[in-house]
C-alpha positions in Angstrom: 123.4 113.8 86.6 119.5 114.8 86.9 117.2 113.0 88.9 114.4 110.8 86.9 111.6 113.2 86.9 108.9 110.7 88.1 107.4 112.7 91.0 104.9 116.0 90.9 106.6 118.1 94.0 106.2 121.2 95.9 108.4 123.9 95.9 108.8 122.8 99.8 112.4 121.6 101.3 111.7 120.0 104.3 114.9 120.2 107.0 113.1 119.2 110.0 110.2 117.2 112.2 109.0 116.8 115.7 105.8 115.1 116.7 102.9 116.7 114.3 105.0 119.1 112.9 107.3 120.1 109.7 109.1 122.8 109.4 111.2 123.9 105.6 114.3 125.4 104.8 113.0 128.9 105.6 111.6 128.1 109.2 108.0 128.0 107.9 106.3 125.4 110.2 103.6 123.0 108.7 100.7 120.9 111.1 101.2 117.2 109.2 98.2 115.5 108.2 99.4 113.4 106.0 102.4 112.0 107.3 104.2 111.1 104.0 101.3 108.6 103.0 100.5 107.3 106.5 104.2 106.2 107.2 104.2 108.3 109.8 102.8 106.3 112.5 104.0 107.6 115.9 105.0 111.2 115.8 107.9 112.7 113.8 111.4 112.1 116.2 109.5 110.1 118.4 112.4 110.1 121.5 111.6 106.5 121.6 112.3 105.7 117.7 115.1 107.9 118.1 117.1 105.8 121.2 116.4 102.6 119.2 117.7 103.2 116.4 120.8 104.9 117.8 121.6 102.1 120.2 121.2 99.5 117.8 123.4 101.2 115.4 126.2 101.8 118.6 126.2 97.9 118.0 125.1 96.5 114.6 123.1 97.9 111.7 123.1 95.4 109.3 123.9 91.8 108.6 122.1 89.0 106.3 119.5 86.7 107.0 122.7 84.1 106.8 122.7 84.1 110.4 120.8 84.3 113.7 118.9 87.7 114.2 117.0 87.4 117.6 115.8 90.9 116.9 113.5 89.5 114.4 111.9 87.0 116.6 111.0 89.8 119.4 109.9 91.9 116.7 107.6 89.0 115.7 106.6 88.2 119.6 105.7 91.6 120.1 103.8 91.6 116.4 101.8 88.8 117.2 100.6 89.6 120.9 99.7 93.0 119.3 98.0 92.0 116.7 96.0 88.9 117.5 97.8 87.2 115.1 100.2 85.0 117.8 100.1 82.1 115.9 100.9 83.3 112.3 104.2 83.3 111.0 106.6 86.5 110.4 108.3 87.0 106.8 110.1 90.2 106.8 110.8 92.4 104.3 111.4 96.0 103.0 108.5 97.8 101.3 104.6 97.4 101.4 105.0 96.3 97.1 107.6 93.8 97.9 105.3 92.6 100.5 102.5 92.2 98.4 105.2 90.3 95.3 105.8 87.9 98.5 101.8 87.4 99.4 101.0 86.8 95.9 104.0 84.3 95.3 103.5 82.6 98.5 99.7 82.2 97.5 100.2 80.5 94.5 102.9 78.2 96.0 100.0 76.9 98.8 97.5 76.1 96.0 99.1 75.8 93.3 96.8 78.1 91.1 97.6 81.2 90.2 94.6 83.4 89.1 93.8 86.4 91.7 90.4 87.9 92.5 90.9 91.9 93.2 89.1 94.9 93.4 88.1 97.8 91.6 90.1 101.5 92.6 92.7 99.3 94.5 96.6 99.9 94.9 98.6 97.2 95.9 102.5 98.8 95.0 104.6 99.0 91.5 106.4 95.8 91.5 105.1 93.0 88.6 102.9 91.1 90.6 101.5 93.9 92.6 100.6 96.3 89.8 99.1 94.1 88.2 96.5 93.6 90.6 96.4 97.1 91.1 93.2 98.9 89.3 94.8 101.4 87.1 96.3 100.5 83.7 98.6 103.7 83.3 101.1 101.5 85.9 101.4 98.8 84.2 104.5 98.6 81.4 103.9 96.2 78.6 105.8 93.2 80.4 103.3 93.5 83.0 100.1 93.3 81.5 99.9 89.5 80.7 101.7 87.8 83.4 98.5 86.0 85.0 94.5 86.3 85.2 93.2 88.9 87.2 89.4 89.2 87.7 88.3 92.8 89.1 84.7 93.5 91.5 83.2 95.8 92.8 83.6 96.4 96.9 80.8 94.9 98.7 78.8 93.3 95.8 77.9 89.9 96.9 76.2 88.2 94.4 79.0 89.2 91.7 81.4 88.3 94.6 79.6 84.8 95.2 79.5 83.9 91.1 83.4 84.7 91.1 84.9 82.3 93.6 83.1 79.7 91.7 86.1 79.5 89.7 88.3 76.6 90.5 91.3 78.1 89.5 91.7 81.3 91.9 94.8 81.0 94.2 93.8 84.3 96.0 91.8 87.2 96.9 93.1 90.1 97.5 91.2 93.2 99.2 92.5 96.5 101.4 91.3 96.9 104.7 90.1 100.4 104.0 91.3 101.6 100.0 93.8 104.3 100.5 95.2 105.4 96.8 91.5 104.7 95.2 89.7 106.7 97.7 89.1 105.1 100.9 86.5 103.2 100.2 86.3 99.7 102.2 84.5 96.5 102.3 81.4 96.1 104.7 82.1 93.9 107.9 79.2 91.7 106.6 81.1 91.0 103.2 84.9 90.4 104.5 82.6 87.9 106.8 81.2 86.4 103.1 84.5 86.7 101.5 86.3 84.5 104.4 83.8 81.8 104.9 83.9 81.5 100.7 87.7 81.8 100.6 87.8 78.9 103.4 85.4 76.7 101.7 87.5 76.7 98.1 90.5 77.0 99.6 91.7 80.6 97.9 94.0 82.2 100.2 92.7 85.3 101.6 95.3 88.4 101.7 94.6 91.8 103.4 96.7 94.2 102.3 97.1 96.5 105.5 100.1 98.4 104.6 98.3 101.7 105.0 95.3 100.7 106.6 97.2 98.8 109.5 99.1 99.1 112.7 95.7 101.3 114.9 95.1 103.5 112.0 91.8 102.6 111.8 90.9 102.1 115.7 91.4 98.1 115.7 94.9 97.2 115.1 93.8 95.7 111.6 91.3 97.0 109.6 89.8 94.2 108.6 89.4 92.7 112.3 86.3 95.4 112.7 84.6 92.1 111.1 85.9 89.2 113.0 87.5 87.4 110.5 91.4 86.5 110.1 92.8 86.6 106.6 95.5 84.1 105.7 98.3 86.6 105.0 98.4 90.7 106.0 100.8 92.5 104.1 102.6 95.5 106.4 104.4 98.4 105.6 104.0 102.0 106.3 102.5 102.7 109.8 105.4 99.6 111.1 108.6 101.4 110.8 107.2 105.4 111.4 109.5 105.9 108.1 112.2 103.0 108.4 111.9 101.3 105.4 110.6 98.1 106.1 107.4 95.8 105.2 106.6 92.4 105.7 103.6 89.4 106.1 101.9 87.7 108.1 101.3 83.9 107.3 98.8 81.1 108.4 100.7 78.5 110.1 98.6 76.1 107.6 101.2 77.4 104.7 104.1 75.6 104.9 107.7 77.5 104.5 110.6 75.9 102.7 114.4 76.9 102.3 114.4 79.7 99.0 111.2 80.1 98.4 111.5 83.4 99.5 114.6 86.0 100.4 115.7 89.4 100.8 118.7 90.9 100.9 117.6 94.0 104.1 114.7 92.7 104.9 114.6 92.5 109.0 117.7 93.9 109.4 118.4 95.4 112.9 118.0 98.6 112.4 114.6 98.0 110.7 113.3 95.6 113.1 114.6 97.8 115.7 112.7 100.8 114.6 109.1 98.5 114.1 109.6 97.4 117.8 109.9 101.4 119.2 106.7 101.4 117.4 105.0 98.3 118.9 105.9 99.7 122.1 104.9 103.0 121.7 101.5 102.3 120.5 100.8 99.9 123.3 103.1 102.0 125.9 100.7 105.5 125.0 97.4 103.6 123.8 97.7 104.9 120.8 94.9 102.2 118.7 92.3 103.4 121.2 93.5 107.3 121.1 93.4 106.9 117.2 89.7 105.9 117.3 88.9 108.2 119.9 90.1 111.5 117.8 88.9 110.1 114.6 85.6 110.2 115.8 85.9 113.5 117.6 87.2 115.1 113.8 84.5 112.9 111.7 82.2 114.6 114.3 83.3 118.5 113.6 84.2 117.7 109.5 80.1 116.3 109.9 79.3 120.1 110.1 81.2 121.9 107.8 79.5 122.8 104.5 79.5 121.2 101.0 81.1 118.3 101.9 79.3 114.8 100.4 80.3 112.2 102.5 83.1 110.9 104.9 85.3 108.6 104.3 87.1 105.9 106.6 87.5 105.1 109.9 89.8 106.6 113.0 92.7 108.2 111.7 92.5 107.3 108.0 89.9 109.8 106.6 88.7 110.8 103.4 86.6 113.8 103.3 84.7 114.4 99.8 83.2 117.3 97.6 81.3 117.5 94.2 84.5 119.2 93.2 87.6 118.4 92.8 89.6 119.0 95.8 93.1 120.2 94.3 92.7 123.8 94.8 91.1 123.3 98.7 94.7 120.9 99.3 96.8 123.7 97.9 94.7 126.1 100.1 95.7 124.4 103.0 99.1 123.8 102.0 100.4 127.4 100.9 98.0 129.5 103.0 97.6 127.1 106.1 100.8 125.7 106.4 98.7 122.1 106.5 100.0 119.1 104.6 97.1 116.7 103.3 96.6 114.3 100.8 94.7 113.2 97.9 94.0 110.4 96.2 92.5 108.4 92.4 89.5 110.3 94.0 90.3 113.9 92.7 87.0 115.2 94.6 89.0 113.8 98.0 90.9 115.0 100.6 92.6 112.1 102.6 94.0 112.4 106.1 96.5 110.2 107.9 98.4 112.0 110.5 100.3 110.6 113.2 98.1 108.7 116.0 100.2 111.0 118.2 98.1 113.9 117.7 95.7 115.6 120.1 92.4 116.9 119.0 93.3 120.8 119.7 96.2 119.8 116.8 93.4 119.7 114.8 91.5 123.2 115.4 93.4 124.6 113.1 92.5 122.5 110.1 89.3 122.9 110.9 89.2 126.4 111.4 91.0 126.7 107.3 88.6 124.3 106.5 85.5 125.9 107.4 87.1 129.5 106.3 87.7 127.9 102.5 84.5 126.7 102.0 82.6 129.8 103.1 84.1 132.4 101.7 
């Protein structure tokens, strides 16, 4: 048997990881920027992440949600106090598409509508629900393009946003906190603070999808809270596990749970759970929010002035840096010459940068120093 040939790779075998760094079946050591699509949250082999794990498998590893898990409830204790969020509600899960299915369902079971407003270049995950409020067609299979009404804007257009919500039949909106697959591109503080108050007044349930753009990447612990608004569900994913599968939602108190309405067969189990509360601690234990927003801005600073770049992207640790040009060759560059992994995006004139929050700005000398070498010579 073959694997399904689904995924463009590099001719790179990656045996081992410690902190920032990779290094492939031929001892060739990489600097990680990208940390497999953000997952990577708090440093490869984190000695924290690794006793966790290892003494709650010397116990248990996996049971049901058929009986008591008190492993869930401290992850959700330490979730909420983190977060801001200490009154919401924790559904747990495995992945940040599944997460997203759940938000969407859960949405249309508050209100009892079910059209959903999203936005133009967004990803929300491969699953029915969630591609199909994803902006790219080439996802969707047949079965998928019909299943409800979704309406797409474009970020940070008021009026067209205003004229939308008009419709009495949307269950939900659905924005990223910062876009990561379409480009990282994000809504203005001054329209998620229009899109809440309108979302309140019609009662549309209001979900930020922070699956990459949670968890400190940005500098706040949610994107979205740069505004000072609450949403009425956050999705969760990558940054919560630092590559234990796991996702999961937050929920408004206001929407009511009942028995079935939801379910999963791994979600919260212990391992997961414990792995997402190693990270909790770690990113309150070493700061890590504050250190993420802190070495954004010293990069954003230094990427400022390097030539022919357009525009940056983002905010602390979840960067886009764009050209006029398509940025394939300059990501290959980096890769095969510089031993530095980054990552690109439905933007093909952008390079996208997530590494861990772990890292240290002299980490980052060395990128810069490629950088600046490809695009002068």
């Amino acid at each position: 048997m073959n694997l399904f040939d689904v995924y463009p790779r590099y001719k790179i075998n990656i045996v081992k990881s410690e902190g920032i760094f990779l290094w492939d079946d031929q001892n060739r050591k990489y600097l990680d920027l990208y940390g497999g699509h953000g997952v990577i949250s708090i440093g490869h082999a984190h000695p924290a992440y690794l006793l966790a794990i290892q003494k709650q498998i010397e116990k248990i590893g996996f049971y049901s949600n058929s009986v008591e898990m008190p492993i869930q409830q401290d992850l959700a204790t330490k979730l909420g106090e983190q977060s801001g969020y200490n009154d919401y509600n924790l559904f747990l899960c495995n992945s940040g598409a599944e997460a997203n299915e759940n938000a969407l369902k859960l949405a249309s079971f508050h209100n009892g509508k079910k059209k959903i407003i999203a936005f133009k270049n967004s990803f929300h995950g491969r699953t029915a629900a969630a591609v199909h409020v994803t902006d790219d067609q080439k996802l969707s299979a047949p079965l998928n393009k019909e299943q409800f009404e979704v309406e797409f804007l474009e970020l940070n257009q008021s009026e067209a946003l205003i004229k939308a919500l008009n419709d009495p039949n949307i269950a939900a909106v659905i924005f990223e906190g910062i876009q990561g697959v379409g480009g990282l591109d994000m809504p203005s503080e001054e329209y998620l603070q229009l899109l809440a108050k309108l979302c309140k007044e019609k009662n549309i349930v209001l979900i930020a999808d922070e699956i990459q753009s949670g968890y400190g990447r940005s500098g706040h612990f949610f994107a979205h809270q740069s505004a000072g608004i609450k949403a009425d569900i956050i999705s969760i994913a990558k940054g919560m596990g630092n590559g234990f599968p796991i996702g999961g939602l937050l929920i408004n108190p206001e929407i009511e749970s009942k028995h079935g309405m939801l379910g999963t067969t791994f979600g919260g189990n212990h391992l997961a759970c414990a792995a997402a509360i190693s990270v909790l601690n770690t990113l309150q234990n070493e700061d890590l929010i504050q250190h993420a927003k802190k070495i954004g801005q010293q990069l954003s600073d230094e990427l400022s002035k390097l030539p022919k770049i357009k525009k940056l992207k983002g905010k602390g640790l979840m960067l886009g840096i764009e050209f006029d040009f398509p940025a394939k060759s300059i990501r290959e560059e980096l890769l095969f010459d510089y031993g530095i992994f980054t990552g690109s995006s439905a933007n093909a004139n952008l390079l996208r940068i997530l590494p861990p929050l772990t890292i240290q700005f002299d980490d980052l000398k060395p990128f810069l120093f490629a950088l600046n070498e490809i695009l002068t010579k």
